[in-house]
Each structure stands twice: as structure tokens, then as C-alpha cells.
N, CA, C and O of each residue as an XYZ file, in Angstrom:
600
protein
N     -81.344   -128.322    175.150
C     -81.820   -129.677    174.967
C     -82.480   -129.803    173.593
O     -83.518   -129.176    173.385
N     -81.989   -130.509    172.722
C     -82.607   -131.120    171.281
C     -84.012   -131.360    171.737
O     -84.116   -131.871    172.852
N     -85.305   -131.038    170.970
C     -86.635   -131.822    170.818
C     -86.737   -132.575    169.255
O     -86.521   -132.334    168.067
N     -87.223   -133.647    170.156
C     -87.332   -134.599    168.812
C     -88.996   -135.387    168.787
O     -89.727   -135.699    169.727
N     -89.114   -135.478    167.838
C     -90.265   -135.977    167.269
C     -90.634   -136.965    166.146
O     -90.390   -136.839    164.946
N     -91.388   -138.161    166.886
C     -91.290   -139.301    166.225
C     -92.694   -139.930    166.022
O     -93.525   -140.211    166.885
N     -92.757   -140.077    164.731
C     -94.106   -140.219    163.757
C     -93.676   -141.383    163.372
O     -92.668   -141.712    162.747
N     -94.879   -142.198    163.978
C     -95.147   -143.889    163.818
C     -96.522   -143.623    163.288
O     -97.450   -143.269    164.016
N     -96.654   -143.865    161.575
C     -98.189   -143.779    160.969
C     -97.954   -144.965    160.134
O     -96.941   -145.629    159.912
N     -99.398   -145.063    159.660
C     -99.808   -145.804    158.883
C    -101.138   -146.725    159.807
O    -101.101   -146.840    161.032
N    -102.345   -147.360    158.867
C    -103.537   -147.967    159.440
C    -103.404   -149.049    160.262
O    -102.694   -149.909    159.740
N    -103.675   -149.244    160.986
C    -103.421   -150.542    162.316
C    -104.444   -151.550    161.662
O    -104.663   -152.657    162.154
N    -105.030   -151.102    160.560
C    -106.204   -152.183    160.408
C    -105.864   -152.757    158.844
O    -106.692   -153.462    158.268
N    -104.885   -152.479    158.363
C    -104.603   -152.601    157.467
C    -102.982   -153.755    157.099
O    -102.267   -153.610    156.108
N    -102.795   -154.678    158.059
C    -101.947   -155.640    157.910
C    -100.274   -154.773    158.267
O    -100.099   -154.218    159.352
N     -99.072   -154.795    157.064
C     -98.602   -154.349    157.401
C     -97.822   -153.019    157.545
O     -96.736   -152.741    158.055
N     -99.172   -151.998    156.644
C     -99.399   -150.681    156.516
C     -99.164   -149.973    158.273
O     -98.868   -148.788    158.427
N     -99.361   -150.939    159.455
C     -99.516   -150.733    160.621
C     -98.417   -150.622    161.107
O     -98.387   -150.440    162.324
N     -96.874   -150.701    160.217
C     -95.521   -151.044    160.950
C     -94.869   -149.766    161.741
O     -94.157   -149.934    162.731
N     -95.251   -148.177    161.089
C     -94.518   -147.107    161.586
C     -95.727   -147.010    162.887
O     -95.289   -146.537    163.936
N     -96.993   -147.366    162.883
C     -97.547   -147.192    164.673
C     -97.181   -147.985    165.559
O     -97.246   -147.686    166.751
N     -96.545   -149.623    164.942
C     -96.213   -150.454    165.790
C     -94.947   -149.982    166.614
O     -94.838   -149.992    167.840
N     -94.069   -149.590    165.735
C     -93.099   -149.237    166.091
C     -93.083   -148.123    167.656
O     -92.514   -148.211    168.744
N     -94.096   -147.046    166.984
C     -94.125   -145.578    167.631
C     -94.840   -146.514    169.167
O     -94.643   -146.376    170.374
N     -95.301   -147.012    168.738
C     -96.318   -148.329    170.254
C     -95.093   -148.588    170.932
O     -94.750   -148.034    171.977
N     -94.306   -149.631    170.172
C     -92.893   -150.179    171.149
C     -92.038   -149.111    171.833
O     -91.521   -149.281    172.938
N     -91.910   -147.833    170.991
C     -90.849   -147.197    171.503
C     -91.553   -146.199    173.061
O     -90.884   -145.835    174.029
N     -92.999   -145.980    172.843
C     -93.914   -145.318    173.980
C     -93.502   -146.704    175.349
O     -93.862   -146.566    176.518
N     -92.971   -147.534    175.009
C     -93.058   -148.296    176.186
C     -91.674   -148.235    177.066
O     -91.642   -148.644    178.226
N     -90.356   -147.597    176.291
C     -89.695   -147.244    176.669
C     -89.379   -145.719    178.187
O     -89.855   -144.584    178.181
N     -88.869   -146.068    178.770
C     -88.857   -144.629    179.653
C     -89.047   -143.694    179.284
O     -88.038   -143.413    178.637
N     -89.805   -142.800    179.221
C     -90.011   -141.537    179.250
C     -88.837   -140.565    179.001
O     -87.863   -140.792    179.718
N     -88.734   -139.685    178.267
C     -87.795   -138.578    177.983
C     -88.380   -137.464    177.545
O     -88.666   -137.439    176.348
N     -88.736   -136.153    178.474
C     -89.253   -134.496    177.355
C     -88.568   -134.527    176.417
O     -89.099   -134.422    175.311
N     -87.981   -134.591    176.464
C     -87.120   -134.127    175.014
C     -87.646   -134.500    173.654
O     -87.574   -133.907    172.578
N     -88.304   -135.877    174.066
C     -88.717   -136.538    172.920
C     -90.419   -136.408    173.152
O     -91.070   -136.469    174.194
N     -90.909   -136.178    171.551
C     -92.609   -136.654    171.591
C     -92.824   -137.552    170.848
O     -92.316   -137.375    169.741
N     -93.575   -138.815    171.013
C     -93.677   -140.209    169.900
C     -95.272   -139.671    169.671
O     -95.811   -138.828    170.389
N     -95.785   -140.216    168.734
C     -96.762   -140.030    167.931
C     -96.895   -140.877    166.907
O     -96.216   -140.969    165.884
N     -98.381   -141.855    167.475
C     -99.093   -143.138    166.399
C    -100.435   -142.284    166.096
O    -101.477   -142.024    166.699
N     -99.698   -141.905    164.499
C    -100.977   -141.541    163.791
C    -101.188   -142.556    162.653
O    -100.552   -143.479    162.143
N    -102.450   -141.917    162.484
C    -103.372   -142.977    161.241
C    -102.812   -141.981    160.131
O    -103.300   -142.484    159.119
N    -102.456   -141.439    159.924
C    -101.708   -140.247    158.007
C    -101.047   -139.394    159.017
O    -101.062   -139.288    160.243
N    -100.170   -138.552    157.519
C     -99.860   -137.310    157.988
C    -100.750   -136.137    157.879
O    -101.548   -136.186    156.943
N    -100.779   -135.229    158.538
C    -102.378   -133.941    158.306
C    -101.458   -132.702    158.837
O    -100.735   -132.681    159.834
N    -101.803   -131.218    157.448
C    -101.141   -130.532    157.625
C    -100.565   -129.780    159.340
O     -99.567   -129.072    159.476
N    -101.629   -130.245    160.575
C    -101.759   -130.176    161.473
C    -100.307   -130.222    162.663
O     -99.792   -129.757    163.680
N    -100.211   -131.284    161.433
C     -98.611   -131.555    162.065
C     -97.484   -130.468    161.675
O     -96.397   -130.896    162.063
N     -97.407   -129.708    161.294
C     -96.556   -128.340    160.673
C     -96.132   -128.032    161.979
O     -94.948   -128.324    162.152
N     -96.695   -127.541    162.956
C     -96.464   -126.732    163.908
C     -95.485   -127.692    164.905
O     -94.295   -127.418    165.058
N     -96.082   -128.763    165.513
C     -94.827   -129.565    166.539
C     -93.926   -129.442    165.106
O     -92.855   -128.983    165.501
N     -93.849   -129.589    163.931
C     -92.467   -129.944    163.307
C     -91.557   -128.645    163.331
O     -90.329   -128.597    163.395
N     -92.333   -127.757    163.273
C     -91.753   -126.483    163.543
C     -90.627   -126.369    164.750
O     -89.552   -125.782    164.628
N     -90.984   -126.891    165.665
C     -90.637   -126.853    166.936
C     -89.654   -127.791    167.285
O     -89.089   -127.783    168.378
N     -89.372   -128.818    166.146
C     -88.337   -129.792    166.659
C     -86.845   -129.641    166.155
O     -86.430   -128.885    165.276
N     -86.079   -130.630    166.999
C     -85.075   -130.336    166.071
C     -84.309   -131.371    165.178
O     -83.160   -131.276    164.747
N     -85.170   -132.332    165.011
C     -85.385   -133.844    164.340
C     -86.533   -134.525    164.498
O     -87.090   -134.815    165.557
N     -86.848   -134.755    163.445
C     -88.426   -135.795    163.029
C     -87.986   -136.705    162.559
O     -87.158   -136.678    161.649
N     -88.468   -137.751    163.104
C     -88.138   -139.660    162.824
C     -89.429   -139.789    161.914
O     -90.374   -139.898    162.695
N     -89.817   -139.819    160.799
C     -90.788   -140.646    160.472
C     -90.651   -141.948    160.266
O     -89.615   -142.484    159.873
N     -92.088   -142.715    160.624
C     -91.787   -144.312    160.514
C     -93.034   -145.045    159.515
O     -94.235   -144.950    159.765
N     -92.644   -145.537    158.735
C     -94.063   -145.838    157.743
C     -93.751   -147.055    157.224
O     -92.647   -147.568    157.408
N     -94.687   -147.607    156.540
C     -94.109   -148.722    155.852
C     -94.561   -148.710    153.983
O     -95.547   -148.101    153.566
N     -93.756   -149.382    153.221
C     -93.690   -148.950    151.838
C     -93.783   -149.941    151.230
O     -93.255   -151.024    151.479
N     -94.783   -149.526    149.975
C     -95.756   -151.142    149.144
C     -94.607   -151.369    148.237
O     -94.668   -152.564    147.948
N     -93.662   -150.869    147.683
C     -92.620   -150.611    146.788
C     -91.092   -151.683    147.265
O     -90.345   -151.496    148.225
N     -91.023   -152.682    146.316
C     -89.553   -153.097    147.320
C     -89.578   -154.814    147.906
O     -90.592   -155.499    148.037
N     -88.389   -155.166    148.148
C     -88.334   -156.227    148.550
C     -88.674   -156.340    150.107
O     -87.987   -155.823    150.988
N     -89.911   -157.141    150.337
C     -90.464   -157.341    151.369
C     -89.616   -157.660    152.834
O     -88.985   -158.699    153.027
N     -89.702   -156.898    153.503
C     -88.820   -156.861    154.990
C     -87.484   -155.718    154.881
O     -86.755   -155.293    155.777
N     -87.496   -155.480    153.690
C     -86.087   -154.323    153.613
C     -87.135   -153.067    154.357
O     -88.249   -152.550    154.276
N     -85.655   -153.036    155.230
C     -85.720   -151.044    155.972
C     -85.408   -150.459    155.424
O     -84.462   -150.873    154.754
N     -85.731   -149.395    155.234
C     -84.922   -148.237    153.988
C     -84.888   -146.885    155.424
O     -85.669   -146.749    156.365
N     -83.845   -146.204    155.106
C     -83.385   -145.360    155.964
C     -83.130   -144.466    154.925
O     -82.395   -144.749    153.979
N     -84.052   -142.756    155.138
C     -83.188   -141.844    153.832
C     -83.627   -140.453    154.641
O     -84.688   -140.267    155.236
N     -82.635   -139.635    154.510
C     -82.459   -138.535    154.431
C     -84.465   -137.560    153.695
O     -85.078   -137.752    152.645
N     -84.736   -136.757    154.723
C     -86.347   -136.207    154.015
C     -85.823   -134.601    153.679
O     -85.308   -133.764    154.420
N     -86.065   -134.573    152.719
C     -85.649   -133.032    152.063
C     -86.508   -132.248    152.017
O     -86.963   -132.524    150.907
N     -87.235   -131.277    152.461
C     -88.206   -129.967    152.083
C     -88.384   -129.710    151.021
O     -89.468   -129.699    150.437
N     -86.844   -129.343    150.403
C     -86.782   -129.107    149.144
C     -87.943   -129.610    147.894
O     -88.644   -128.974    147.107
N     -87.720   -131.236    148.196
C     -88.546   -132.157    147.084
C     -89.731   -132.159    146.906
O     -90.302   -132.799    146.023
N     -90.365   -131.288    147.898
C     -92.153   -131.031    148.294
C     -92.781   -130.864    146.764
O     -92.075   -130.221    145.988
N     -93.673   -131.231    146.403
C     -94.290   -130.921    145.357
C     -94.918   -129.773    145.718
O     -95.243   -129.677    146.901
N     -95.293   -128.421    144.599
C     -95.918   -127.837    145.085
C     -97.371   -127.914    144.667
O     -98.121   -126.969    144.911
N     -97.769   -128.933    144.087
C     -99.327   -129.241    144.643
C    -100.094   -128.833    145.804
O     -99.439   -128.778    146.845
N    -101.378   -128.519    145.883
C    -101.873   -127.890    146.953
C    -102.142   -129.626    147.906
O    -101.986   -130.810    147.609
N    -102.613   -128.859    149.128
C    -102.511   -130.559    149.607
C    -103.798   -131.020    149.287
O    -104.654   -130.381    148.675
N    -103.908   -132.336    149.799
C    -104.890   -133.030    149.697
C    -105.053   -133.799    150.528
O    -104.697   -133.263    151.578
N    -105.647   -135.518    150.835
C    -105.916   -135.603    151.538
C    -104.599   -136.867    152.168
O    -104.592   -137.589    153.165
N    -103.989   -136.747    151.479
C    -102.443   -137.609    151.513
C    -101.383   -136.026    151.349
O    -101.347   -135.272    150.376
N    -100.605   -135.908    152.672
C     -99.598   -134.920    152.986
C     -98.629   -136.104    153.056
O     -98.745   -137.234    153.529
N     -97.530   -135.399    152.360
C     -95.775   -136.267    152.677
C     -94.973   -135.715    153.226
O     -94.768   -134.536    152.938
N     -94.189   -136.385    154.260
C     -93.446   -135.523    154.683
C     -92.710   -134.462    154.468
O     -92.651   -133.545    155.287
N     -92.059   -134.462    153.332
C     -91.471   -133.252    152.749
C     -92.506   -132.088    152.169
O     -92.200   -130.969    151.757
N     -93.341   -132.470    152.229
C     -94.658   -131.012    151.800
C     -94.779   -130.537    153.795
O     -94.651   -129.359    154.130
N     -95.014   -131.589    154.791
C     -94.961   -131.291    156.047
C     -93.436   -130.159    156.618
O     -93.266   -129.245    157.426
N     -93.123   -130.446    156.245
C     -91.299   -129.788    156.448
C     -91.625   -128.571    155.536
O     -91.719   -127.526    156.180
N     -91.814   -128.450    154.233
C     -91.763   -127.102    153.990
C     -92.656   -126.631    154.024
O     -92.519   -125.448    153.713
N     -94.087   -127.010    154.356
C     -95.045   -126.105    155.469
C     -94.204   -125.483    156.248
O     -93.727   -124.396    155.922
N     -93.879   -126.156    157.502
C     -93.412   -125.727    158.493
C     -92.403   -124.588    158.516
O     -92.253   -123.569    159.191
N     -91.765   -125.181    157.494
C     -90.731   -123.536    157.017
C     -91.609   -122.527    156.335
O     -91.252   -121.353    156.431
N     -92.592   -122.772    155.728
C     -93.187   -121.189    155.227
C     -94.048   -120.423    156.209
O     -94.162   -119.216    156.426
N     -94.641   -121.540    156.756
C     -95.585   -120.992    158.053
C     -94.564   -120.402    159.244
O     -94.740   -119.215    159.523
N     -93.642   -121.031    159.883
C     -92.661   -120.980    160.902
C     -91.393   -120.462    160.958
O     -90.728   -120.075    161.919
N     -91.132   -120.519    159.661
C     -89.720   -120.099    159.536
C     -88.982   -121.409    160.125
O     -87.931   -121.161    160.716
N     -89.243   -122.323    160.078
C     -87.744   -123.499    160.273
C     -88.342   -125.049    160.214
O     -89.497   -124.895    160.610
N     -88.219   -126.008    160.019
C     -88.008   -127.316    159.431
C     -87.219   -127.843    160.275
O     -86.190   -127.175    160.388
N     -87.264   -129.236    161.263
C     -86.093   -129.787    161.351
C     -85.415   -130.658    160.539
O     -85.993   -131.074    159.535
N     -84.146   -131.062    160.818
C     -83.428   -132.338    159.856
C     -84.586   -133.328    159.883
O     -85.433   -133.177    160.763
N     -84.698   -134.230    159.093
C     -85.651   -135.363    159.260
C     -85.256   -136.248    158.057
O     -84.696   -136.065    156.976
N     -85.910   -137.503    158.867
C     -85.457   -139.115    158.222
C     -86.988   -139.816    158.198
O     -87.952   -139.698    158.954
N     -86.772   -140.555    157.044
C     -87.320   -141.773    157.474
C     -86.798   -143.020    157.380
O     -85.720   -143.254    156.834
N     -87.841   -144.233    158.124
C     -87.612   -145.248    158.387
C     -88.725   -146.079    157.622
O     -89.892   -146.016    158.008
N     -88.394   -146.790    156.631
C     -89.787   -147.600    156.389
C     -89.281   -148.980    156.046
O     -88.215   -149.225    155.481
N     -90.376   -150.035    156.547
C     -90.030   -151.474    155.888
C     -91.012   -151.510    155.007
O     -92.116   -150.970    154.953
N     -90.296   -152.404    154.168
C     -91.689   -152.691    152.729
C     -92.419   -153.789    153.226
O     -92.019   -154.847    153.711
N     -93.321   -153.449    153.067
C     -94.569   -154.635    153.745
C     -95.232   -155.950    152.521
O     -95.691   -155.861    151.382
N     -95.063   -156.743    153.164
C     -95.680   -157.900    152.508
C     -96.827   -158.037    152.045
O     -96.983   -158.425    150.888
N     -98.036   -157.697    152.993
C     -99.338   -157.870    153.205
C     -99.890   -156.689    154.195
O     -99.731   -156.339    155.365
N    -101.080   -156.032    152.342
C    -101.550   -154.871    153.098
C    -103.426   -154.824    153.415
O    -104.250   -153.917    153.541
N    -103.465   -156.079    153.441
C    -104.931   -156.813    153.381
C    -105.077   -156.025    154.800
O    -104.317   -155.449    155.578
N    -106.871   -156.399    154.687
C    -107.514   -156.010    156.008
C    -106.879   -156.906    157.119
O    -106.112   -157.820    156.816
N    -107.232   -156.609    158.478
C    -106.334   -156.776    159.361
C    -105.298   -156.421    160.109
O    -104.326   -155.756    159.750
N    -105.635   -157.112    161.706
C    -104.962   -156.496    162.988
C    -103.413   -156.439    162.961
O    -102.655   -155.500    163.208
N    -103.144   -157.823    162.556
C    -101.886   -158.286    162.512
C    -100.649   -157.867    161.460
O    -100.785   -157.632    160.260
N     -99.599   -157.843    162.114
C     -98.196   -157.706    160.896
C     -98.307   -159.068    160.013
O     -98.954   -160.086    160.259
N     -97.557   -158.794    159.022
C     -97.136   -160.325    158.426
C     -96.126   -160.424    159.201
O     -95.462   -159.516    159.702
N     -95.952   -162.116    159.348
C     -94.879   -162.537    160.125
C     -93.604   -161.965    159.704
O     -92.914   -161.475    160.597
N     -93.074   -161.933    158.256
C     -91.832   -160.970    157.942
C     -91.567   -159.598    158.256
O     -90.395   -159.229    158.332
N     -92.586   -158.730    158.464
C     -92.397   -157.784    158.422
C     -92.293   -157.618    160.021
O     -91.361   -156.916    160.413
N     -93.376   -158.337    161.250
C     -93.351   -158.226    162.146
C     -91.881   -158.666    162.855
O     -91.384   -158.061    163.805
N     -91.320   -159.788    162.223
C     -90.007   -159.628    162.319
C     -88.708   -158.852    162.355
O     -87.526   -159.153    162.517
N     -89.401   -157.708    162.135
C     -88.790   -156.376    161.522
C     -88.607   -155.334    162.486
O     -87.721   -154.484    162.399
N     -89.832   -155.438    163.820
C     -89.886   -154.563    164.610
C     -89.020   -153.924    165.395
O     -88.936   -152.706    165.556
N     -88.145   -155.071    166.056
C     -86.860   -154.861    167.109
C     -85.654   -154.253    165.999
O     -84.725   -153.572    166.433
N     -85.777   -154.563    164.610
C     -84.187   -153.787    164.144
C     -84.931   -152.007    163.853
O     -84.311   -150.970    163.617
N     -85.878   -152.140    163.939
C     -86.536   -150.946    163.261
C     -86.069   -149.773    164.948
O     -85.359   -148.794    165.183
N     -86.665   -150.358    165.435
C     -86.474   -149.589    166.745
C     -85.552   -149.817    167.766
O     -85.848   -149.710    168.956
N     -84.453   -150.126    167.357
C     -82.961   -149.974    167.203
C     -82.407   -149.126    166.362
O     -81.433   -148.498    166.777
N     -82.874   -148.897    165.001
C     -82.855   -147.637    164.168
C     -82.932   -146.769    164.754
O     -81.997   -146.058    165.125
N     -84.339   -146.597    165.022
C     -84.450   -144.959    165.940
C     -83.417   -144.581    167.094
O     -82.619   -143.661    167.270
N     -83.817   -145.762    167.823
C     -82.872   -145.558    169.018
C     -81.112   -144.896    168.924
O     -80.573   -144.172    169.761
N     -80.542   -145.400    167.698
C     -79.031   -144.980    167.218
C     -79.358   -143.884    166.956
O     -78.368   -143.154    166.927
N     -80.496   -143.241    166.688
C     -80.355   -141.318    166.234
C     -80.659   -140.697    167.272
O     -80.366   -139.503    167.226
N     -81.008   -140.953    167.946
C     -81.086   -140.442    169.254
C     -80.529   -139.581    170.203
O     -80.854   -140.084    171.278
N     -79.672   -138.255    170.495
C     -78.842   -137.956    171.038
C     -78.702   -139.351    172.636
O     -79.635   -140.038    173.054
N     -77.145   -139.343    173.198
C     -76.620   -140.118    174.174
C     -77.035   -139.268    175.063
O     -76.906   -138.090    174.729
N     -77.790   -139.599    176.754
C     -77.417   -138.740    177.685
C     -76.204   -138.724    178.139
O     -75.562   -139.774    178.130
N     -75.527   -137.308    178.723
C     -74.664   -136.861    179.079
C     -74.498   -137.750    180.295
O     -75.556   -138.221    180.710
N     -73.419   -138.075    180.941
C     -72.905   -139.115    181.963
C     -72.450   -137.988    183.190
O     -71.964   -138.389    184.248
């Protein structure tokens, strides 16, 4: 059985910096599957090395100040590209992945998912564009997903 692991971060208090927890929120409401672990964090923290160790795909979900507002960007996360800067108090996924390979010996494949956010002001709420965004976003995930067997 594949384990997969899915990282919905970014600040809930921070407008629409909040889109990869919203997401990781919607998809926790879905049925239950071991196979899969969802996870709404506030950052990434080297902490996370070890479940990544252990999976065999990581969804990250974030949202990005960069970009035309409401675009999803879907890309391929490489280990490789890790800076080797020591960390600090902002970890990226690809420094998370090749942790995990120096500490663990293995990395899974991993993606992310991010919409570019409109509005990253204080506050509970999405912007209406971006919140618009939620149901294709997590339809994203959902297509990587292995199918259960019939």
C-alpha cells in the first residue's frame, strides 16, 4: 500500500496565505483512508523529515505572492534544488526532501500545489478569488491519488 502525505500550510490569519490549510481542512472532511496522512500546518519545520521519510508521495499545498492572482501552479519538487544553506526559520520543501534523504536514506516523489493569492492582509477570510479556487485545488489532489482497487 502507497503512504501519502499531504501538507496544507500557510497562516489562517493571514488572508490568502491560508489557502494550502484550507484546502488540507476540505480534504480532512473527506472519508478517511491509512494510507493517507493530511496535515494543516502553520510552516514547514525540519520536524517534518521523518513522516517524509516514510512516504511515498508528498502533496504540498501553499499559496504564492508571485503571479497572476487565482492561477494554480502544479510542479514537480526536486531535492536536488535544496539550497545548501543551513536552515532557518523558513524550511522549503526541497531542503525538507533532502533532509529526509540524508537523515533516512529516501525522499518521496513530491509536488506542489499553490494558488497565487490576492490578499495577504490580516485576516480570517480567503479573498473571494482565491477562495474560489478551493474545489479545483482539491480536485488536484484528488487526481494524484492512487484509484482503489475494485
Amino acid at each position: 500500500m502507497s503512504r501519502i502525505l499531504i501538507l496544507g500550510y500557510g497562516n489562517p490569519l493571514r488572508g490568502d496565505d491560508a489557502f494550502g490549510w484550507r484546502v488540507a481542512e476540505r480534504l480532512l472532511e473527506l472519508p478517511p483512508d491509512p494510507s493517507i496522512e493530511i496535515l494543516c500546518l502553520h510552516q514547514l519545520t525540519p520536524e517534518l523529515m521523518d513522516p517524509l521519510s516514510r512516504a511515498d508521495l508528498a502533496i504540498f499545498i501553499d499559496a504564492a505572492a508571485a503571479g497572476d492572482p487565482g492561477a494554480i501552479l502544479e510542479r514537480r519538487i526536486d531535492p536536488e534544488s535544496a539550497s545548501r544553506a543551513a536552515f532557518t526559520h523558513h524550511a522549503t520543501p526541497e531542503a525538507l526532501l533532502a533532509g529526509a534523504r540524508a537523515l533516512y536514506g529516501r525522499a518521496p516523489e513530491a509536488v506542489m500545489i499553490s494558488v497565487t493569492g490576492a490578499d495577504f492582509s490580516l485576516g480570517a477570510e480567503l479573498s473571494p478569488l482565491v477562495g474560489s479556487r478551493l474545489d479545483e485545488a482539491v480536485a488536484t489532489v484528488l487526481r494524484m491519488l492512487p484509484r482503489p482497487a475494485l
